[in-house]
N, C-alpha and C positions, 0 to 999 in steps of 0.2 A: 852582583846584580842578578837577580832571578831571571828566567825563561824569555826572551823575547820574541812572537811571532813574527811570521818573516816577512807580514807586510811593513814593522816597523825594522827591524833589523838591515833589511835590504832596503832602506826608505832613500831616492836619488838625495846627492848634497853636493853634486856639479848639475849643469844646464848639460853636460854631457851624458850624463846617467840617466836621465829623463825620455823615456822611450812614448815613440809616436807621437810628438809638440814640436816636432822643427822647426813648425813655422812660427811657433810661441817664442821657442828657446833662439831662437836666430834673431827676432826681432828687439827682443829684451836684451843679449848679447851686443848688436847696435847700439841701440837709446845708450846703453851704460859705459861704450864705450867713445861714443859722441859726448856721453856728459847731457843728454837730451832726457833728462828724468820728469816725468810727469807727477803730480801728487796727487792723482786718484786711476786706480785699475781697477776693471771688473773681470775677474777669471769664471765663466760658463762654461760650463759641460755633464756630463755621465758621471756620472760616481765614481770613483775612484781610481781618475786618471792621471791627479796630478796637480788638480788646482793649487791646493792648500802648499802641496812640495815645493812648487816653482814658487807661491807668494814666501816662503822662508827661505830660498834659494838668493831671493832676489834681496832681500832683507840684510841676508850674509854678507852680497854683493857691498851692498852700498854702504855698510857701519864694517866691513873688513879694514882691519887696521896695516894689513900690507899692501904697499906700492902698486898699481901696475904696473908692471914693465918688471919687475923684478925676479930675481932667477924664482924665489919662493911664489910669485901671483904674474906669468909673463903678459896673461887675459884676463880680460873681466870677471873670470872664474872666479870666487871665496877661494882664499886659501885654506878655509877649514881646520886651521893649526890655532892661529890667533884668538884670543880669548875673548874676543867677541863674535866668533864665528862658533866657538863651542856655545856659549850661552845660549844662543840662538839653534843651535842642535841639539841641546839638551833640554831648550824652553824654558830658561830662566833668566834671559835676558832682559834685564832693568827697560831698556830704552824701545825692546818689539813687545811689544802686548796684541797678544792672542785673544779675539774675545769669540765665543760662541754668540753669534745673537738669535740662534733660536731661543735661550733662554734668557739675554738681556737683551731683548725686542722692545723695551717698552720706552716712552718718551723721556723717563727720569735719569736710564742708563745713558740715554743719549745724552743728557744735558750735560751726566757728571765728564763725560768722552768731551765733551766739547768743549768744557770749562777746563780738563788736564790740559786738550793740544795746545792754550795758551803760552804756556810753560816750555820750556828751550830745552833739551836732552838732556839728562843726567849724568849721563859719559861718551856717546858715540857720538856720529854725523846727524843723523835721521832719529824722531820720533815716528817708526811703523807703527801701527794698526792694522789688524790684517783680522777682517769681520767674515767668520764662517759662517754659512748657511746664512748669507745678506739678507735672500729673500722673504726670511720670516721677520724682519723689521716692523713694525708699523708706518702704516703712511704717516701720520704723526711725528712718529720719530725721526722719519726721513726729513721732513720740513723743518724740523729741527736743527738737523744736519745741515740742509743744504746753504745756509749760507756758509756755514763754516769749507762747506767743502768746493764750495764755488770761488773763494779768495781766504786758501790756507796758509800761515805761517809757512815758512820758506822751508822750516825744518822739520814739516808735517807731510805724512805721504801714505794716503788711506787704501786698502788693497781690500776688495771684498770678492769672495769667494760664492756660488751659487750654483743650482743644479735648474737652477727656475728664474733668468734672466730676466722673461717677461713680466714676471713680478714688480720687479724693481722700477719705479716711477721712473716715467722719461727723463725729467728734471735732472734724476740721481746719472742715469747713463750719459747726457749729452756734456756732463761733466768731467765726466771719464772715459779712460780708452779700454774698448773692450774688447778681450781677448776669447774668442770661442774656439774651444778644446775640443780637439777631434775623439771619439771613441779608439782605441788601439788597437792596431791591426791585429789579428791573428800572426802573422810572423812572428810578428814583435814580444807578442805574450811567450810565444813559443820559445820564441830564443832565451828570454828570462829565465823560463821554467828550466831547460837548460844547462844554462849559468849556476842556477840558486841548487839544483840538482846535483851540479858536481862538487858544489862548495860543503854542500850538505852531505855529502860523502852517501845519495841515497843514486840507489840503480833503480833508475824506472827504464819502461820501454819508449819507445817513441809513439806509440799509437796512443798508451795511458798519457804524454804529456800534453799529446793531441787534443787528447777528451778534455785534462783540465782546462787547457788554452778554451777549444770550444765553450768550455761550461762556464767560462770568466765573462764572455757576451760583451766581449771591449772595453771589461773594466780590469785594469791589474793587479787591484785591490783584492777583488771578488777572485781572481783564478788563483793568488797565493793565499787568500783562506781556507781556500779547498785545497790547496797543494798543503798547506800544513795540516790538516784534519785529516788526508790520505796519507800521509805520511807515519801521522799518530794513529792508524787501524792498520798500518800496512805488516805483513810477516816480515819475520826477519833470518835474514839467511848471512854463515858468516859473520855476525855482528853487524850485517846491514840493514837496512828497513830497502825493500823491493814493490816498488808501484807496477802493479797490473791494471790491465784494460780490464778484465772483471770484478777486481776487488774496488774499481773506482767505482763502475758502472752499481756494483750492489750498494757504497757508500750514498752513493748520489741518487739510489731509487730510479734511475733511467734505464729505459729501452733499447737493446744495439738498433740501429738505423735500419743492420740488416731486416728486423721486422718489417718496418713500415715499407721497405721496396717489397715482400712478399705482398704484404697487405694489398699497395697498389695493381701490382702484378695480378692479383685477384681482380682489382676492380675493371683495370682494363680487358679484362678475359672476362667478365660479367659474371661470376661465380659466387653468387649471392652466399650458397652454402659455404664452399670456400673461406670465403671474406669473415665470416661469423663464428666460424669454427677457430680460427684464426685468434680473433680477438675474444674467445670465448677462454682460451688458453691463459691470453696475456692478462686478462681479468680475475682468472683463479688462480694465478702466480701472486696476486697481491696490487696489480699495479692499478690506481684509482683513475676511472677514467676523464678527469680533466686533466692529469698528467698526460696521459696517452693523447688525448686532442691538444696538447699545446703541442708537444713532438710532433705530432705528425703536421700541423702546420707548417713548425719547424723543418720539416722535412723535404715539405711541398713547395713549401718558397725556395728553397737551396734546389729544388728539380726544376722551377721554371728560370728561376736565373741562370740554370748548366741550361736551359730551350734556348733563351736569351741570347747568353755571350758564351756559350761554349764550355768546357769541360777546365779551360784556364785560367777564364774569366776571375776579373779582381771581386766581382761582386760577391764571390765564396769565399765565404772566412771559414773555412773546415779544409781538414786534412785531405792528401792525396788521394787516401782511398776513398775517403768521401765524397771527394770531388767526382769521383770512375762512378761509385753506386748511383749518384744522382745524375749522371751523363745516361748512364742505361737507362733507368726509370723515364728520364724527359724523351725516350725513344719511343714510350709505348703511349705518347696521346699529342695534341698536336697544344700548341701555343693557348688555344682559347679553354682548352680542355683545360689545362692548368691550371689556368684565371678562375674558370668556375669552380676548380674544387678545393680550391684553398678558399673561395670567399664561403662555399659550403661548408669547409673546416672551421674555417673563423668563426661562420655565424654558429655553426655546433656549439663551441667552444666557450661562446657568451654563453648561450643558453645553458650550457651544464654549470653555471654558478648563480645561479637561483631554482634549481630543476632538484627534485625531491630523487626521484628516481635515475641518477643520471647514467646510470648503464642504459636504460631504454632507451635516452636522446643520444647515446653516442650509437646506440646501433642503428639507429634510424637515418645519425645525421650518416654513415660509412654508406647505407643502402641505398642513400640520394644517389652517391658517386656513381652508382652503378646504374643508377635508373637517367641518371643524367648524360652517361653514355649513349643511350638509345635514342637521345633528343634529335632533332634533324636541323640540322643548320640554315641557316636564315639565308646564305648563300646561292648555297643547293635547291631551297624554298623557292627561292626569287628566279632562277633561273628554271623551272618548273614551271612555273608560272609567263616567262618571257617566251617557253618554247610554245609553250599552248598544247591545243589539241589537235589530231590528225583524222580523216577520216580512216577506212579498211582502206586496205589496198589491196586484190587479191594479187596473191603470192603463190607459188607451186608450193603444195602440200598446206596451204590453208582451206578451210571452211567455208563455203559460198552458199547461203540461204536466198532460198526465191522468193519470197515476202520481201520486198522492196524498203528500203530505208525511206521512212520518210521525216522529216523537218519540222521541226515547232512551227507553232503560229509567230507570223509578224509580231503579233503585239507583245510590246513589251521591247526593250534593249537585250540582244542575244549575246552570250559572251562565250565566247570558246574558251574556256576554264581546262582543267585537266582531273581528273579523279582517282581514285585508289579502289582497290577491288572491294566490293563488299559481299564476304562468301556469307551461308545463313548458318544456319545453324550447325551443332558440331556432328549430325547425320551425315552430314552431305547432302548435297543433288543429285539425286538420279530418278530415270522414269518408272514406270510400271512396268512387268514384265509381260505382262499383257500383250499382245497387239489387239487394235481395234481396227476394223475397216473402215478407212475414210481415204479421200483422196490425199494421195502422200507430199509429202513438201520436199521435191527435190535439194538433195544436197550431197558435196564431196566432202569427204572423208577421208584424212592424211592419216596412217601409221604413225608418223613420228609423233603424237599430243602435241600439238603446234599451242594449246591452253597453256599446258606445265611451261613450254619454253618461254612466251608471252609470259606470265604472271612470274617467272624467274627472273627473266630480264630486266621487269620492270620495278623490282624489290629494288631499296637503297642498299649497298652494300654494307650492311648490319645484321646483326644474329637473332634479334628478334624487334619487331617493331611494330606495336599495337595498332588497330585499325580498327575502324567501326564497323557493324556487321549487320546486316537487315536479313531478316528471318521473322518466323511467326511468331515468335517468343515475345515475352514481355518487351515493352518499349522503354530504351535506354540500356538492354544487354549487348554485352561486347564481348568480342572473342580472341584473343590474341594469337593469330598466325606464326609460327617460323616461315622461313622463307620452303622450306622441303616439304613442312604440313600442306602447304599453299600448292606447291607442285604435284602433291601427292593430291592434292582437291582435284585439281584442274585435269591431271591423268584421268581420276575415276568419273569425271563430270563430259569426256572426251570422248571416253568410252562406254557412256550413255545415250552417244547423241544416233547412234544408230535406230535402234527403237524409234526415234523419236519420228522420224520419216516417213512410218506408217501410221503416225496417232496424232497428227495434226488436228486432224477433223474432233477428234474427242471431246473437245469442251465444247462444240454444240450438241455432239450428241447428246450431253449430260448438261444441256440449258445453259451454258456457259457461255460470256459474249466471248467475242469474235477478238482476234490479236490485236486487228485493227484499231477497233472499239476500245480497247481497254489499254492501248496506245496512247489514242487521240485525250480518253478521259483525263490518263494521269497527267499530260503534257499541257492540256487545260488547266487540270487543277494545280499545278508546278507552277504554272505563269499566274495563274491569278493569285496565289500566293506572294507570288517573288522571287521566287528560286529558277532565273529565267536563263540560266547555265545551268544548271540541271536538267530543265525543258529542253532546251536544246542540245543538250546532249544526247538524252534518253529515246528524244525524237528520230536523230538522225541514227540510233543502235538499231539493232536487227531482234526482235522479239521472237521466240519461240514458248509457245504456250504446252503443255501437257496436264493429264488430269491431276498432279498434282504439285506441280512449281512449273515455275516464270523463269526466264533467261533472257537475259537483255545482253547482248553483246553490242560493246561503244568503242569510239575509238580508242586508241593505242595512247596511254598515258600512265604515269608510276600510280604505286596505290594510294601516296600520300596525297596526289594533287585530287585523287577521286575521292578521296574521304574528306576533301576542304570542298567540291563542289556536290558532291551527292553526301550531307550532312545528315545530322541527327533529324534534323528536321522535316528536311526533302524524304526521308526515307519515312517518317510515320506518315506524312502527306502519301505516301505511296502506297502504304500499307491500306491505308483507311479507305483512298478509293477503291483497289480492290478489293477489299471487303463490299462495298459497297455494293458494284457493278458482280457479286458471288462468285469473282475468281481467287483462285488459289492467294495467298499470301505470303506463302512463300518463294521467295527471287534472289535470283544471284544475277551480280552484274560482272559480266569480263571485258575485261581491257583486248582491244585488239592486238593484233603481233606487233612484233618490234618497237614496243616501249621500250624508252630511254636512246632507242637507236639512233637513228632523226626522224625528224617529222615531214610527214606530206604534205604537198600544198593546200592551204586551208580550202574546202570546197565555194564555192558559189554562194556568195552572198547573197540571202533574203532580199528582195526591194527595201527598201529605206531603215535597214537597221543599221547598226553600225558600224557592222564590220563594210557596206557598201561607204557610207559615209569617211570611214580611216582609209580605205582605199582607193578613192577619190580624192585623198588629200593631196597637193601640190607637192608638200615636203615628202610625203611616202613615194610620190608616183616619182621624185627625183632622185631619192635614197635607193631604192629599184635599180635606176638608170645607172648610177655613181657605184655602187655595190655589185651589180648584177646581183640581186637578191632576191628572196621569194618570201612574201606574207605567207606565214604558216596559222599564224590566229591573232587575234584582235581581242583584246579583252577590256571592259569598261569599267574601269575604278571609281567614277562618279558614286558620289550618296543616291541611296534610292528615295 
């Protein structure tokens, strides 16, 4: 006999050789030793794990012509010697008929199947039938079937095999018992490969028998086709054939894992260039990028199940060391991190099989990863929003302006919101070098930039995180701060405010209204708009005017809650009336000190807005009492 591959060579012929089915082969092992034989089984599962093996296992069983109990058959095992248990391992047994029915699917096959099991066995116990690939039947032919198979001749006993259960009409399963086949462990594959390793007289390594195992995906079908194809490429040393982890990984056209941990490593360190260069590499080595997005999938999901269950976790069907590489990688982003950048890979993944150009959609979908990092969590969001806003509070070594803060109008619903800094243009702020004589605007001035520390403090801890920008420029440009660019703003914005002291008065000089004035305008036009946290914000900041920018300093809040209440919108509204009213247009708004730190007690509520309204409530003024707490701000979610 010529060549046999060693998925048939090594093909199980006990219910003991049958690796990851216990609960199959244990339950089948009963029935046959109770004498409890059913005459219809559906065996479901993955490809080639065994169905087809155990439905001829089980065939041997019952037409074996030796005893149980005898020294040659002690268990319901086939004895495998008796010449009906060879027919049936060599597939020429009269009384087990083997039919494909993906290719006799059709009602006629059926009929003639139906019209044989009339007919008593020609030599054994049992007329088998043993129907592969069931689900390609027609419904047709199943109705065919079904009464035969609902009250079968005693010596009939139908076993159909499928990869596609749901297929198969309810009718056909409530007739039969159905056995669903687990995928096979990784151990399991491993230990095989192993076995068939030493028998085959080849030296592999352990890490190469790893990869096969992995690359089988729980079928043991699919990991001994690949173990005989690396086999037949492998060198040979000695008169041996020697399986390496690189001559698999070149057979197989895969990536080591080790990439995709650098890849990641990039994205969690936001290294755009990094990341590109990287994958710029693996791309002129040959490797096509739907291959590389299904691996790195593959990669991603084996990193949040090591977040999940740990580095031991049964949920990893991969080796040792792949186990350690995907335990580091789940160190570098957190549980949700994960979530989103696999459903990011996935969705890649689809897209690059219909995408013409699909190097451009994998670089794009790898650059999400990164930009997806910078996103600010819904948590951190929410609780921004629960702390609110605070007024100044002078502090030793802060900034004290003698222009009085003053308050939006009543009208309208006030909300104490919190905002994010909106620096202008990428000049900077700073004054004239001028001085002009006017009466000066008292003010103290710290050494330390109490600005830079405020706008440091108040950044999320992230490495770069986009924010809206109001400036004289086009309306809708933005400017993306780091957190150092920011402090290095606020330093030179610090050490402008000297100057400023003596040139208060300037913008009448030069016909320009008054700070007041151009206060109360925008804070107007802010409320009659809708933007009635912004109003109130802006109201209760400290303005200082110069012949050519605006400074609003507001309370103490991070820069993301100021760019959700002083928006795109609020700021052209802002722009347009000083246009209007011929003052400067361009403004920078800063946050007071100790953002993020805690917040101060909310000021003095307006007459009848709402923050007097929530603080007059029964349930606050008792939470107060029960808590010993403090209203720091009130904010109104209501539709406007």
């Amino acid at each position: 006999m010529g060549y046999q591959v060693l998925a048939r060579k090594y093909r199980p012929q006990r219910f003991a050789d049958v690796a990851g089915q216990d609960h199959v082969t244990r339950t089948l092992m009963n029935a046959l030793s109770q004498n409890r034989i059913a005459h219809g089984y559906i065996f479901s599962g993955h490809r080639g794990i065994g169905k087809t093996t155990i439905a001829r296992i089980v065939a041997m069983a019952l037409n074996c012509r030796t005893a149980v109990g005898t020294p040659e058959r002690p268990t319901p095992e086939p004895c495998g010697a008796c010449e009906s248990c060879t027919e049936v391992r060599q597939g020429n047994a009269v009384d087990v008929i083997e039919i494909d029915a993906a290719t006799n699917r059709g009602i006629d096959e059926i009929r003639e199947l139906r019209d044989a099991a009339r007919y008593s066995p020609a030599r054994d116990r049992y007329k088998i039938y043993i129907l592969d690939e069931a689900h390609q039947i027609t419904d047709a032919a199943f109705n065919a079937l079904l009464k035969t198979l609902e009250e079968p001749p005693a010596h009939v006993i139908f076993m159909m095999a499928t990869t596609e259960p749901e297929n198969i009409p309810q009718t056909i399963r409530s007739r039969c018992q159905h056995f669903s086949f687990h995928a096979v462990k990784f151990d399991d594959i491993l230990a095989q490969l192993k076995m068939i390793a030493g028998e085959e007289q080849v030296e592999a390594e352990d890490a190469a028998l790893a990869l096969l195992a992995e690359a089988g995906d729980g079928s043991m079908r699919d990991a001994l086709s690949i173990m005989d194809q690396a086999i037949a490429s492998a060198p040979v040393e000695n008169g041996l054939p020697v399986l390496s982890v690189a001559q698999i990984r070149e057979l197989m056209g895969s990536v080591p894992n080790a990439v995709f941990e650098r890849l990641l490593e990039a994205v969690a360190a936001g290294q755009s260039a990094e990341l590109m260069e990287q994958l710029n590499v693996l791309l002129n080595a040959g490797n096509s990028p739907s291959s590389l997005a299904r691996h790195m999938a593959r990669y991603l999901r084996n990193t949040l199940m090591a977040k999940l269950g740990g580095e031991q976790t049964e949920l990893l069907q991969i080796s040792g060391d792949e186990r350690a590489r995907a335990a580091r990688t789940a160190l570098l982003f957190t549980e949700e991190e994960l979530t989103r950048n696999l459903q990011i890979v996935l969705r890649t993944f689809d897209e690059l099989n219909y995408r013409q150009e699909q190097r451009f959609h994998l670089e794009l979908g790898l650059l999400k990863l990164i930009h997806a990092q910078r996103l600010l969590p819904l948590e951190e969001l929410l609780s921004g929003v629960a702390s609110g806003a605070r007024g100044n509070v002078p502090t030793p070594g802060s900034r004290a302006v003698a222009s009085a803060p003053r308050t939006a109008p009543a009208s309208g619903p006030a909300q104490a919101s919190a905002p994010a800094i909106s620096p202008f243009a990428s000049g900077g702020w700073s004054a004239p070098a001028t001085p002009k004589q006017s009466a000066p605007v008292e003010m103290a001035r710290s050494s330390s930039a109490p600005v830079a520390e405020t706008a440091t403090a108040a950044a999320p801890p992230r490495q770069a995180m986009p924010f809206p920008v109001a400036s004289g420029q086009a309306a809708g440009f933005a400017e993306t701060l780091t957190e150092g660019s920011l402090a290095k703003q606020a330093t030179e914005d610090s050490s402008a405010v000297a100057p400023v002291r003596e040139r208060q008065a300037a913008p009448a000089a030069q016909g320009a209204p008054a700070v007041d004035a151009l206060r109360d305008a925008v804070v107007q036009a802010l409320t009659a708009a809708g933007h009635n946290s912004a109003a109130q914000l802006l109201g209760s900041g400290t303005w200082t005017l110069d012949g050519a920018s605006l400074r609003i300093d507001v309370a103490a809040m991070g820069k993301k809650m100021l760019s959700l209440t002083v928006n795109a919108a609020a700021e052209k509204i802002i722009r347009q009336q000083l246009q209007q009213m011929g003052a400067p247009t361009r403004f920078l708004i800063v946050p007071g000190e100790g953002a993020g730190a805690g917040m101060a007690v909310m000021a003095a509520p307006l007459a009848g807005s709402v923050q007097e309204a929530a603080l007059e409530n029964p349930l606050v003024q008792r939470a107060k009492e029960i808590f010993k707490a403090e209203v720091r701000s009130v904010v109104d979610l209501r539709a406007k």
